[in-house]
C-alpha positions as CSV (number, residue, x, y, z in Angstrom):
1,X,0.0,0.0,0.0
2,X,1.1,3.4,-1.1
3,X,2.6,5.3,2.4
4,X,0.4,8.4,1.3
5,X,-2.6,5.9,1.0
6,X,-1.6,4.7,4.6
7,X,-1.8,8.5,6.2
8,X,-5.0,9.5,4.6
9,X,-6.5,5.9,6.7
10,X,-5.0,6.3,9.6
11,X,-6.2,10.2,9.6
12,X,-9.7,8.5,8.8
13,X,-9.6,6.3,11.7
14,X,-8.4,9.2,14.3
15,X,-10.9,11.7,12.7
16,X,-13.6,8.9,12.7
17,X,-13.7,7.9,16.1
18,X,-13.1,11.9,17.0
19,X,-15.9,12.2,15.3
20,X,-18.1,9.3,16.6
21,X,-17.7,10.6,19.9
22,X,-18.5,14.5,19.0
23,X,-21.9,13.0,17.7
24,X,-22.8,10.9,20.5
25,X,-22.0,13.8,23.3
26,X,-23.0,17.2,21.5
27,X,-24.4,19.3,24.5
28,X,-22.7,16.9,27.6
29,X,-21.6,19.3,29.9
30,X,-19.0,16.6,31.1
31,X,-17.8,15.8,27.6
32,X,-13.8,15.9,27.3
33,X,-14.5,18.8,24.7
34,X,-15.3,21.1,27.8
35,X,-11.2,21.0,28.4
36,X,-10.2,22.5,25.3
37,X,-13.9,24.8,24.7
38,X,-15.9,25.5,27.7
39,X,-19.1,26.3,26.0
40,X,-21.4,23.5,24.7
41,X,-22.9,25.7,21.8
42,X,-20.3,24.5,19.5
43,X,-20.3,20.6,20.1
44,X,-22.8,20.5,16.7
45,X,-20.7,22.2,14.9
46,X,-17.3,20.3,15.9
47,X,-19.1,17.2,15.3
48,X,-20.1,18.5,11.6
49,X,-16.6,19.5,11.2
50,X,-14.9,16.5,12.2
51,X,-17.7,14.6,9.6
52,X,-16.7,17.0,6.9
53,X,-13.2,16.2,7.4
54,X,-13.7,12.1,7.3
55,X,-15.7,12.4,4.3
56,X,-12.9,14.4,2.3
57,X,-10.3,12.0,3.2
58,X,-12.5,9.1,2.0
59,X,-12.8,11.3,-1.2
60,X,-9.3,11.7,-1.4
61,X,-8.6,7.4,-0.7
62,X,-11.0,8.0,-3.7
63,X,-8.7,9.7,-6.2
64,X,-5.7,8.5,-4.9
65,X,-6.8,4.6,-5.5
66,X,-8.1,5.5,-8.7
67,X,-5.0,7.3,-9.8
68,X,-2.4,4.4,-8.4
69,X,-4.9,2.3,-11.2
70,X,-3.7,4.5,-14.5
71,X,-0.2,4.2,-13.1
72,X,0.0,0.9,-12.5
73,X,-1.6,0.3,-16.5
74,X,0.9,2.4,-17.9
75,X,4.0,0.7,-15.8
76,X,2.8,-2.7,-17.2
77,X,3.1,-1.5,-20.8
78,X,5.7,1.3,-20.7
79,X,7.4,-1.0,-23.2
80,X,4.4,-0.8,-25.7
81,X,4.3,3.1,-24.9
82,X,7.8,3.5,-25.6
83,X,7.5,1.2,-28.9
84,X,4.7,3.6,-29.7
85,X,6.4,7.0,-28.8
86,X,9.6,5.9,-31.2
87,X,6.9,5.8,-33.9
88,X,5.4,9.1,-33.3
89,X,2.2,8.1,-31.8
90,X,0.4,11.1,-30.1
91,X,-0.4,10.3,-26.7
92,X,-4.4,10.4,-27.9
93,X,-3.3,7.5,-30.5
94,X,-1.3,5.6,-27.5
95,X,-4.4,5.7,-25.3
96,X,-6.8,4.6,-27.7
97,X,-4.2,1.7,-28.9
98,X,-4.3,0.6,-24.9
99,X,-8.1,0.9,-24.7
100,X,-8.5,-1.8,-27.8
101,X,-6.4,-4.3,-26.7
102,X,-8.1,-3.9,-23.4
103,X,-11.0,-4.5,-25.4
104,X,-12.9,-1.5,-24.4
105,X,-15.3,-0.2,-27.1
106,X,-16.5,3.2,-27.3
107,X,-18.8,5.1,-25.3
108,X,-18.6,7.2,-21.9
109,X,-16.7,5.2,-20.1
110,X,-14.4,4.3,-23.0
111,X,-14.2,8.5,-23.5
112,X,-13.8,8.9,-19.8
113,X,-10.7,6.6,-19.1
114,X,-9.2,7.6,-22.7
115,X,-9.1,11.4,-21.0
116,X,-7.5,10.3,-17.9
117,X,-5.0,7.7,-20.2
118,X,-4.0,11.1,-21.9
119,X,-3.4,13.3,-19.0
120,X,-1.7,10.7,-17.4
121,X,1.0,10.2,-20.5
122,X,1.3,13.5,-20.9
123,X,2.7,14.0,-17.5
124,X,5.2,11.4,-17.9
125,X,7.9,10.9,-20.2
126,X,8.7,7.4,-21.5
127,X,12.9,7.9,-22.5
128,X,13.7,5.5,-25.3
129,X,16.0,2.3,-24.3
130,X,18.9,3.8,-26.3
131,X,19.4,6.9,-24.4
């Protein structure tokens, strides 16, 4: 597992359980919120927070995963890539070469993933074995 993967679900876990007890003592005047703010008018709102927080970190696991996906599809056929980019292919013409031997056929998702294919091999650069 990715180490940045491994932060964002530990942060989950902390934040979650911070969380799960916010919800379950908004307005307890003995709640161990009281040390850090005396008044119990803002218990809802740290509890909303703290929800908030959890469910942009599961976004993020979200995007992360799905990235680490495209990388891992390009890694396993950087040697096609780099067969492709010694001919010339654009990187349009490299995704869609990827897409049919994956046997995807056209449509949203096809369009979809083909975007994401291209934006991913245009942030990396394939060098040629040679040099």
């Amino acid at each position: 597992m990715n180490r940045r993967l491994r932060v964002i679900y530990i942060l989950i876990v902390v934040f979650g359980l911070v969380g799960l007890y916010a919800i379950f003592n908004v307005g307890n005047p003995h709640s161990l919120f009281r040390w850090i703010i005396k008044s119990d008018a803002y218990d809802l709102y740290i509890a909303m927070g703290v929800s908030l927080l959890v469910f942009f970190l599961g976004f993020l696991v979200f995007y992360f995963r799905q990235q680490e996906g495209y990388t891992q599809l390009l890694w396993m056929n950087r040697e096609r890539i780099r067969a492709l980019r010694e001919k010339r292919y654009s990187d349009e013409q490299i995704a869609e070469d990827l897409l049919s031997a994956l046997g995807m056929k056209r449509g949203y998702r096809y369009n979809l993933v083909k975007k994401r294919l291209v934006l991913e091999l245009s942030s990396i650069k394939v060098v040629s074995q040679g040099g």
